[in-house]
N, C-alpha and C positions, 0 to 999 in steps of 0.2 A: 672389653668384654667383661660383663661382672664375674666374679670370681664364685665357682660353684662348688666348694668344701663343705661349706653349712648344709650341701642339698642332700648328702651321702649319709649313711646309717655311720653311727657312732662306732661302731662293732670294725669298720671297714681299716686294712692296717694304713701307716702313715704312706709307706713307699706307694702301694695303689690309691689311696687319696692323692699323691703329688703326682703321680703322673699322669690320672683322670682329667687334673684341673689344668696340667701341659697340653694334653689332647683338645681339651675344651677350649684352649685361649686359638686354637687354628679355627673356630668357627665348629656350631653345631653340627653343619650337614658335611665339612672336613671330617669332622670327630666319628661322625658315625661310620663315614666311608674308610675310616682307619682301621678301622674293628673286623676280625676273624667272626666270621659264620658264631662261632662257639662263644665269643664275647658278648654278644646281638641277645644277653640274658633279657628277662621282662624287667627285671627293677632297672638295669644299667638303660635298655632302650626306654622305658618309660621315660628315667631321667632326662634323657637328652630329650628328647620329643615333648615332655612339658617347659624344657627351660627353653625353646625353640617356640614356642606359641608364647609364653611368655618376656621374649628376646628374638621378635622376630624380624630382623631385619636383615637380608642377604642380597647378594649378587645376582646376576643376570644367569652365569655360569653355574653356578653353585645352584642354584632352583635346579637346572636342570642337570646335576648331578643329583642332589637329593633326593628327586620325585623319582629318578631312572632307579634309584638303587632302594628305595620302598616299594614300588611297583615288583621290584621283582621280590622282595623280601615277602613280601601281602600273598603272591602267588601259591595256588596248593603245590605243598612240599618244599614250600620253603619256609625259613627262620620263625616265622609268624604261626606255625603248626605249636609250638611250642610256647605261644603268649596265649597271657590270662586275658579277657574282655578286655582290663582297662589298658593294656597294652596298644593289641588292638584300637580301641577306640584311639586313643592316643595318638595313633600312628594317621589314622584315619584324618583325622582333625589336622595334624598339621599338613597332610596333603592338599586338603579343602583348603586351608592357608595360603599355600604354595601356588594352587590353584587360580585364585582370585587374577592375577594376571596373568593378558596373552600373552606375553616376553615371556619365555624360558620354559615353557611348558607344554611344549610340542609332546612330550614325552607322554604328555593324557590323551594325545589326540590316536593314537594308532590301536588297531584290533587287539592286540596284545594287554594294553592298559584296559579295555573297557572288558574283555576277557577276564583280566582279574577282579573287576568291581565287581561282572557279574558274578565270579565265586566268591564274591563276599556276601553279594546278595543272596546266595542259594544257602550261607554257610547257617548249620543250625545253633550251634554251640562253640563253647570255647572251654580251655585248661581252669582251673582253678586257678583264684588266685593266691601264693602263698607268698611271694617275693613282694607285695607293692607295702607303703607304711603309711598311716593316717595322713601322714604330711602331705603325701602326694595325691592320694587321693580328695583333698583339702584345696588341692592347688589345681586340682582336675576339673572339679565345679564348676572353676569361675569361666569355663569355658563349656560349660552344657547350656541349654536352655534356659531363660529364664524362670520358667515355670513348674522347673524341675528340682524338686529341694534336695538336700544334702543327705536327706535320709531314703533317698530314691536310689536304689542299686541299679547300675548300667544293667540294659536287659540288651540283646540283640537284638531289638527293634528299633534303638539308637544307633548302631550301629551301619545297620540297613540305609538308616536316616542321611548317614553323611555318606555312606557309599552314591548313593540315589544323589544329595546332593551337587557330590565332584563330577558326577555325570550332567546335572542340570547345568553345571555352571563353565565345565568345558563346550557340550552344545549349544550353549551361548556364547562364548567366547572365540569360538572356532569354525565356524560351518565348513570347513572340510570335513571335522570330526565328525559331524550328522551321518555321513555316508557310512563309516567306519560300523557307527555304532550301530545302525540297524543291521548290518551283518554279524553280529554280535546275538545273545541273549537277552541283552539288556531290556527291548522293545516287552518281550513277553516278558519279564519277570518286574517291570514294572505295570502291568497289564493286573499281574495278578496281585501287587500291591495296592491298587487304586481298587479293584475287588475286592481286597478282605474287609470287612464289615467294620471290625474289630480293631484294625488299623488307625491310628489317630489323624486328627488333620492334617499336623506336618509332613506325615508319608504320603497323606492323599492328596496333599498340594504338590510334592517335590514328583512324583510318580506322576500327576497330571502334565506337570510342566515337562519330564522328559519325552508325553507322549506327544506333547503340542511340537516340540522341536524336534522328533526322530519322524515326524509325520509334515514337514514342512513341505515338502518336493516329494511327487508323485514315486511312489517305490510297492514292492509287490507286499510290504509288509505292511499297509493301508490296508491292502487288500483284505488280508487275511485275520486284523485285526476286527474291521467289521463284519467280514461276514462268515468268518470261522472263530473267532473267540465271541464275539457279540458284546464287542466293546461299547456297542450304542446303550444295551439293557446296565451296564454297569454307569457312564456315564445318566441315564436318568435317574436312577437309584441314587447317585451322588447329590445329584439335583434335588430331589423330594430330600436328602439327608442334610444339604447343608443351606438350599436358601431361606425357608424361614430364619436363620440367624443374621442375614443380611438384608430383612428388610427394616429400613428406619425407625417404624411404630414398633420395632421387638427390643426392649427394654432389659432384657433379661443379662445378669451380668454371669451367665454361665455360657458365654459362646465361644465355641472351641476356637482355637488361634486360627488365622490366615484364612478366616471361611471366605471373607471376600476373595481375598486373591486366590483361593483353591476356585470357586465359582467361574471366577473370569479366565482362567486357565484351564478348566472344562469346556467354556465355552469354546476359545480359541482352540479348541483340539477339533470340537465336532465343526466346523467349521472348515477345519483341511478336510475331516474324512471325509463331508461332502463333496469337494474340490475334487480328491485324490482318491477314492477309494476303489474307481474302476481303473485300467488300465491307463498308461501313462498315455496312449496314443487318443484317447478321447479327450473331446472339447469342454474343458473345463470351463461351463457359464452357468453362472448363479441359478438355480430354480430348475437346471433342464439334469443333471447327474444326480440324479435321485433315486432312492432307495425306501419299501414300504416300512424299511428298519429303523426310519428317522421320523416315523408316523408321533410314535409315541411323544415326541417330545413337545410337538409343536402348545398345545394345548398349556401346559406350565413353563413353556416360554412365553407366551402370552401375559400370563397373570404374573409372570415375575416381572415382566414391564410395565405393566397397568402398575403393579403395588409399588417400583421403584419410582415410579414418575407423577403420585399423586401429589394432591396441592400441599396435603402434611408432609410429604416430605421432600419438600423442596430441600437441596442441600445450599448453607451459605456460604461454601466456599468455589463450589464449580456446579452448575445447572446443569449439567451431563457430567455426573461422575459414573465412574465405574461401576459397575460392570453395565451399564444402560450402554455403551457403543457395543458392546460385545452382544448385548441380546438382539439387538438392530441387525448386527452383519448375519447371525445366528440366523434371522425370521427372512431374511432375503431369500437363505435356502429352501425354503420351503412352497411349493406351487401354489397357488390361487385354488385352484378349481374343485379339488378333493375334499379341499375345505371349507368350503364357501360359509358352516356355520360357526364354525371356529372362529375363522375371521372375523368376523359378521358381532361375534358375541363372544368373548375370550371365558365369558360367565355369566351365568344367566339369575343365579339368585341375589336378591339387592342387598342384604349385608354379608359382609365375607371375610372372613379371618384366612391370611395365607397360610396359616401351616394348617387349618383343618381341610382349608379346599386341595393344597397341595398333597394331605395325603386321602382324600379323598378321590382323588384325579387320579393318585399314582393305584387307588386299585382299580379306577373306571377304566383306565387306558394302559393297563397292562398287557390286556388284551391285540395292541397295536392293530384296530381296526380300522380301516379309512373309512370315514362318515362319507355318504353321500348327502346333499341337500336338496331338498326341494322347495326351489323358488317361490314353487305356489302357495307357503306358507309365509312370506316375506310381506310384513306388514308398508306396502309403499307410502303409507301416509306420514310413515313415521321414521323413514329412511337417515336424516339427520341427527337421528342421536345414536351413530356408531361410535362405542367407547373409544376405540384404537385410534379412528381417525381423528375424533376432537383430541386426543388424548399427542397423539404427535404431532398435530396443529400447535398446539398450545405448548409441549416443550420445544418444538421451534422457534416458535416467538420468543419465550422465554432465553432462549440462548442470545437470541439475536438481541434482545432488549439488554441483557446484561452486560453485552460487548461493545454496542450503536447505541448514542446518545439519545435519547426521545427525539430530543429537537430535531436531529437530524433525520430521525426518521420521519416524523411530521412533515420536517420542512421541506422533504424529498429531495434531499439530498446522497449525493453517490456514496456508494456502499464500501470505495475502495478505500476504506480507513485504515491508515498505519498503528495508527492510536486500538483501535478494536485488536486488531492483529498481535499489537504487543504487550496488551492486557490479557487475552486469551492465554497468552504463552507463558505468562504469568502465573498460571494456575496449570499450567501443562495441558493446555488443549492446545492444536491445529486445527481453525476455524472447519480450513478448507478438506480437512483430510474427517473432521467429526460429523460434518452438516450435510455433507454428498452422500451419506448411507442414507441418513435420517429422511433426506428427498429423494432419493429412490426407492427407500421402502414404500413411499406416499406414493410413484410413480407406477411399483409394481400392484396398488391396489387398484389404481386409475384404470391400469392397461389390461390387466386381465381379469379384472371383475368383467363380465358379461351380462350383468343385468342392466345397463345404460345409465337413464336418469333415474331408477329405483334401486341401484348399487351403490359403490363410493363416487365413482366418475359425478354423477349426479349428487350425488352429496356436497362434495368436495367442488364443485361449480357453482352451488349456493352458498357454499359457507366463505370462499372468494368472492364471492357475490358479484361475478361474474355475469347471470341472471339480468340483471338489472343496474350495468354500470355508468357512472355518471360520469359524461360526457365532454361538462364541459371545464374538466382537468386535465390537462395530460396524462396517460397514463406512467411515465414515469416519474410523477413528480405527484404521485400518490403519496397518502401517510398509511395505508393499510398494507397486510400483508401482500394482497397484490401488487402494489407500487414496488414495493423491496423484491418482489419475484421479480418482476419489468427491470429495475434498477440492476440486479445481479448477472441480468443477461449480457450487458454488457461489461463488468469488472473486468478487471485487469490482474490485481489480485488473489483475485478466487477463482482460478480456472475450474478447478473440478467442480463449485456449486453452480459455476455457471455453467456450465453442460449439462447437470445433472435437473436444474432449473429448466431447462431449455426444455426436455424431453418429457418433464412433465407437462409443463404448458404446450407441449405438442400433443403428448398425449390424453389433454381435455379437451382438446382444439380435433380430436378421432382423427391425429395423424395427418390433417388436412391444412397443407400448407397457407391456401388461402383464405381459411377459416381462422388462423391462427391469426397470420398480417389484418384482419378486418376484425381480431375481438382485442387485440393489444398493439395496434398500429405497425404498416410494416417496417418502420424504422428502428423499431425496436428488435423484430422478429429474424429483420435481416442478415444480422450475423449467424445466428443459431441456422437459418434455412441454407446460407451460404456456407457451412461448414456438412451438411448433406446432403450439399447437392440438390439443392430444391428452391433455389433463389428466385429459380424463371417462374415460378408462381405468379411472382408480380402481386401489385396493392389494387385492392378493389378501386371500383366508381364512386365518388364522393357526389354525384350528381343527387343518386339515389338518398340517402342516406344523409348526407349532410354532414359525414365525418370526416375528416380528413386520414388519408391512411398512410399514413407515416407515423403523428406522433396518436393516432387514435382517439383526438379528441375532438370537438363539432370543427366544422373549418369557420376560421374569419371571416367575418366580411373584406373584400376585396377593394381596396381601393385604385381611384382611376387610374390612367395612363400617363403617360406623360404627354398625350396632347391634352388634356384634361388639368393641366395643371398650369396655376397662373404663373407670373415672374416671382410672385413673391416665395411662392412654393418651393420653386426652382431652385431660386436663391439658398434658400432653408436646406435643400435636401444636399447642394453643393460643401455648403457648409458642415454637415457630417458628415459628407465624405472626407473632407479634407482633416475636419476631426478625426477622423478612425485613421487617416494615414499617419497622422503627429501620434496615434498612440501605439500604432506599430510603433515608429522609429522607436517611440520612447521603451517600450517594453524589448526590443532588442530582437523582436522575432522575424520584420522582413527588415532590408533597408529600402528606402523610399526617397526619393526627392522631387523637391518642384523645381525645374528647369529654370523659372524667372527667378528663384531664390537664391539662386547659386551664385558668387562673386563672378568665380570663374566664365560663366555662362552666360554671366548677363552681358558683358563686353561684346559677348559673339554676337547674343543677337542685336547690340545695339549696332556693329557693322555690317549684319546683314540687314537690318533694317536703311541705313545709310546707303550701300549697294544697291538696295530696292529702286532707291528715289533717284538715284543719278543714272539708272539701268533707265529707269522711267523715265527721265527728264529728254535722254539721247535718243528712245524713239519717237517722243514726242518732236523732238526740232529735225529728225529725220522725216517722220509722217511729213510733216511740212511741207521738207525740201521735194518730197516723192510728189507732192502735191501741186505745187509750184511747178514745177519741172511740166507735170501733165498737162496743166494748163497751158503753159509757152508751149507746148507742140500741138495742142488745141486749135490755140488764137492763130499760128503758123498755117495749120492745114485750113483752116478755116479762108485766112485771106488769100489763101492760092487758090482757092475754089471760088472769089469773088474775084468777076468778069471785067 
C-alpha cells in the first residue's frame, strides 16, 4: 500500500502523521472503519476517500464493509451533516466505485440504502468548506467529468449526478433492488429530475435510466407516474429537447453529452409505461393498453425515424444503429386507426428541417388531440408512395444486404447463415431479436390498415410484386425481397423473423390459409399454417392454374410411366438408383447394401442356387417314376379288360 505522509497538511504533528500512515497500511475502508464518529473530520474523510479512488483495489468483504458503514455515515444526522460538498462528493464517488460490481454490495440493494440516496437527492446544500487544501481538490478533478474544468466549483447538481448514478447502476446490477426501490422516493424525485428544464443532460439521461428500470415489471407506481405526474408531457418535451442533436445531417459541435443515449433511454421507458401503466392484472399486448396521453408523441416518433433512416444517413458501421430499434418498438405501441393520417404521412411538406418541424409539431400537438381521418380524401391512384412503408422496406433490405452476401441472395440461397450471424454480432446486433420489430411493425400496417388495396396491404402487395409473380421460378429460390420472405419461413436460425415473416405473409394473403399456400406454394406455407393450426387448408388444384402448389411455381411437364418407357430407359433410371445408393453409403447418412455384392452373401446364394437345381432335378426323376408307375397299372387294367 503506497505510503500516504506527503498526502497530510504540513502543520499536521509527527506522532498523528505516524499513526494515520499505520492505520492506512490495514487498507482504506479498514482505516475508515477504525475511526470514532468525531475523527470522520472533512479533510481526514476526504483523505481517505480520494486515496481510495485513487488506490482502489479491495476485497470482496471489505466492499461490503465499506459501503455499509458510508451508507450509514451519508444518512440524515449522521457524520456527513458535518461535511463540506467536496466531502460529500467524495464520499459519493467512491460508493459509485464500490458500486460497479454485484459481489459485495448487497448493501445498495435494500430500502434503507436507496432511502439515503434519496436524502441526498432531496438534499439542498452543504457546510462550507474550510478544512480541504488545493492538493486535494487538484486530485478531486481527475475524477469529475470530463467536461468539467478545474475552475468549475462542485455545485449539488453533481452531486445529485452520482446519487442518481448508484441508483442507476445497482438497478442494473441487481433486479431484486428494482422492487426495493420504487417503494422508496427515488421513483418521484427522479421524476422531477428528468422535468427540470435546467437540468443538464447527464441528470436527464441518469434520471431516464432510473425510470426505464424502476418501470420494468408492472407496479402501481407506472401507474401513478403517467397518469398523476404526466410523465408522458415531460418525456415528449425531452424529445422536442434532445433529438435534433441526434440526427446525423446536425453538424453542430455544441451537443450536449449522452443526447443519444438519454433519447434511447426515454424511449425504452415509454415503452414499459405503455406495457405497464394500468393495472398488473391486464393483458399486456402491444397497440391494445393504450392511453390518449401517449397521443402526443406519435407524430415526432415518426419523423425521428423517417430523419434517422434517410439515404444520408446511412451509418457505416451498423445499418440500424441506435436509437432506430427503440423508435420501432416505440411505434408498435401505438393503434392504426386514430391515426390513419399520421401513418399515412409522418409530414406533409417536401423540404424539412428536423428541429424546425420538431418544434413546430411540439406546439401543433401539444394539444394531444386524436386526428380523425377521412378516407375519402386518400388519393388511391397514388397509394405507393407511402414514406414509412418504402422507408422500412428499404432499411430492411439494407440490413439484410449488409449481413447475406448478394450472391447468396440472388442465387436463392438459405438465409440460415452462421457467417451473417457472426458478423452482425460483430457490431452488436442480434439479427433475430433487431429484424422481428422491424417486420411486425410492416405486419401491424398490413393488418389494421382497413382500406384494402388503397392502404398499405395493397401497397405493400405491389411493392413484393406479389401482383404479378413470375411463375416459372420457384418461389424460394427468388433473388428479391420476396424470395428471402419465402426463404425465412423455413430458417432454423431465425426463429423469431420466421414467425414474424409468417404472419405477415398471412396477413397479405387476409388471413386466408388457402390463399396464402396458392400465392407462395404450400410447401413453403406449411410450416407457418401447421404451427396455427390451419394446415388442413390443404394446396389448391394445379389443374386450373397450372401451378404447382407446393413449391408455387408452373408445374413440369410430366413424363411417362414406367410402361411407357423402353429398356434402355429402364436401364438408365436403374442406374441412378444405384448411384444415389453408392452416395448414401459414401456420405455416411443411411447404410445400404447390394446382397450380390457382399462376400459373405454371395456363397449363400450360390448354395441356394445349387439346392434349387438338385431340389429340381429329384422331382423331375420322381415325376417320371409317378409316371411310369401309372402307366403299368394302365397297360394292367387294360389287358384284364381284354376277352
Amino acid at each position: 500500500m503506497k505510503r500516504l505522509s506527503g498526502y497530510f497538511q504540513r502543520d499536521l504533528s509527527r506522532r498523528d502523521n505516524e499513526s494515520l500512515n499505520q492505520r492506512y497500511h490495514l487498507g482504506f475502508a479498514s482505516h475508515y472503519k477504525s475511526l470514532q464518529p468525531h475523527e470522520k473530520t472533512t479533510f481526514q474523510s476526504t483523505e481517505i476517500f480520494i486515496g481510495f479512488l485513487e488506490n482502489s483495489e479491495i476485497n470482496t468483504y471489505d466492499r461490503d464493509v465499506f459501503l455499509r458503514i458510508l451508507l450509514l455515515d451519508l444518512r440524515p444526522g449522521g457524520v456527513s451533516d458535518k461535511w463540506d460538498i467536496q466531502t460529500a462528493l467524495s464520499a459519493l464517488k467512491v460508493i459509485k466505485v464500490l458500486g460497479r460490481s454485484s459481489i459485495g454490495t448487497t448493501a445498495l440493494t435494500t430500502i434503507d440504502a436507496f432511502n439515503c440516496l434519496a436524502s441526498l437527492l432531496e438534499r439542498k446544500g452543504y457546510n462550507e468548506s474550510t478544512a480541504t487544501t488545493p492538493s486535494l481538490t487538484s486530485r478531486l478533478q481527475s475524477h469529475r467529468a470530463s467536461y468539467i474544468t478545474s475552475s468549475d466549483t462542485i455545485s449539488v447538481s453533481e452531486c445529485h449526478l452520482e446519487s442518481m448514478t448508484i441508483v442507476a447502476n445497482t438497478l442494473l446490477l441487481h433486479e431484486q433492488a428494482r422492487y426495493n426501490a420504487v417503494q422508496s422516493n427515488i421513483p418521484s424525485l427522479c421524476y422531477q429530475a428528468l422535468k427540470a428544464q435546467q437540468n443538464t443532460s447527464d441528470i436527464h439521461f441518469v434520471a431516464a435510466r432510473c425510470l426505464f428500470l424502476c418501470t420494468l415489471k408492472p407496479d402501481p407506481v407506472v401507474t401513478k407516474l403517467v397518469h398523476e405526474d404526466n410523465l408522458v408531457d415531460v418525456i415528449h418535451a425531452r424529445l422536442i429537447q434532445y433529438t435534433p442533436y441526434i440526427i446525423p445531417s446536425n453538424k453542430s459541435n455544441d451537443i450536449p453529452p449522452r443526447s443519444k443515449e438519454l433519447v434511447t433511454d426515454i424511449l425504452k421507458l415509454f415503452f414499459n409505461l405503455t406495457l405497464h401503466h394500468k393495472s398488473s392484472n391486464s393483458s399486456p399486448i402491444l397497440g391494445e393498453n393504450w392511453d390518449e396521453k401517449f397521443s402526443k408523441l406519435l407524430q415526432p416518433l415518426l419523423i425521428l425515424f423517417m430523419d434517422l433512416t434517410g439515404n444520408s444517413n446511412v451509418n457505416a458501421i451498423s445499418p440500424i444503429p441506435q436509437p432506430i430499434p427503440q423508435v420501432i418498438h416505440s411505434l408498435l405501441c401505438f393503434p392504426f386507426k386514430p391515426f390513419t393520417q399520421i401513418w399515412s404521412n409522418p409530414h406533409s411538406s417536401g423540404s424539412f428541417s428536423p428541429s424546425a418541424a420538431i418544434n413546430r409539431l411540439s406546439r401543433s400537438l401539444s394539444r394531444a388531440s386524436v386526428v380523425q381521418y377521412d378516407t375519402s380524401k386518400l388519393n388511391f391512384e397514388n397509394m405507393d408512395n407511402y414514406p414509412l412503408l418504402n422507408r422500412l422496406i428499404e432499411l430492411l433490405n439494407n440490413v439484410i444486404s449488409a449481413f447475406w452476401p448478394s450472391s447468396s441472395l440472388e442465387g436463392g440461397e438459405s438465409v440460415d447463415s452462421a457467417q451473417a450471424k457472426t458478423k452482425s454480432a460483430g457490431v452488436g446486433i442480434n439479427l433475430d431479436e433487431t429484424l422481428s420489430p422491424l417486420i411486425m411493425l410492416l405486419r401491424k400496417l398490413v393488418a389494421e390498415d382497413t382500406r384494402g388495396n388503397g392502404g398499405f396491404k395493397g401497397s405493400l402487395w405491389r411493392l413484393l410484386g406479389l401482383h404479378d409473380i413470375d411463375r416459372s421460378v420457384k418461389m424460394e429460390q427468388r433473388g428479391d425481397s420476396l424470395g428471402v420472405f419465402v426463404r425465412f419461413l423455413t430458417s432454423s436460425l431465425f426463429p423469431s423473423i420466421k414467425t414474424t415473416v409468417g404472419e405477415l405473409l398471412f396477413a397479405l394473403c387476409d388471413n386466408d390459409p388457402t390463399k396464402m399456400s396458392s400465392t407462395i406454394g404450400f410447401g413453403n406455407a406449411a410450416g407457418f399454417l401447421f404451427s396455427k393450426g390451419l394446415l388442413s387448408a390443404g394446396a389448391g388444384d394445379p389443374a386450373e392454374t397450372g401451378v404447382n402448389p407446393v413449391t408455387g411455381a408452373y408445374e413440369e411437364a410430366r413424363s411417362g410411366g414406367p410402361e411407357e418407357m423402353t429398356e434402355e430407359e429402364k436401364e438408365a433410371e436403374a442406374e441412378k438408383l444405384f448411384d444415389a445408393f453408392d452416395r448414401l453409403n459414401r456420405n455416411g447418412i443411411i447404410k445400404t447394401s447390394n446382397p450380390m455384392q457382399d462376400p459373405k452373401n454371395q456363397a449363400r446364394f450360390q448354395e441356394i442356387e445349387e439346392e434349387e437345381v438338385d431340389e429340381l432335378k429329384k422331382q423331375d426323376e420322381q415325376d417320371e417314376e409317378d409316371v411310369e408307375q401309372m402307366m403299368k397299372e394302365y397297360k394292367s387294367r387294360k389287358d384284364k379288360s381284354t376277352p
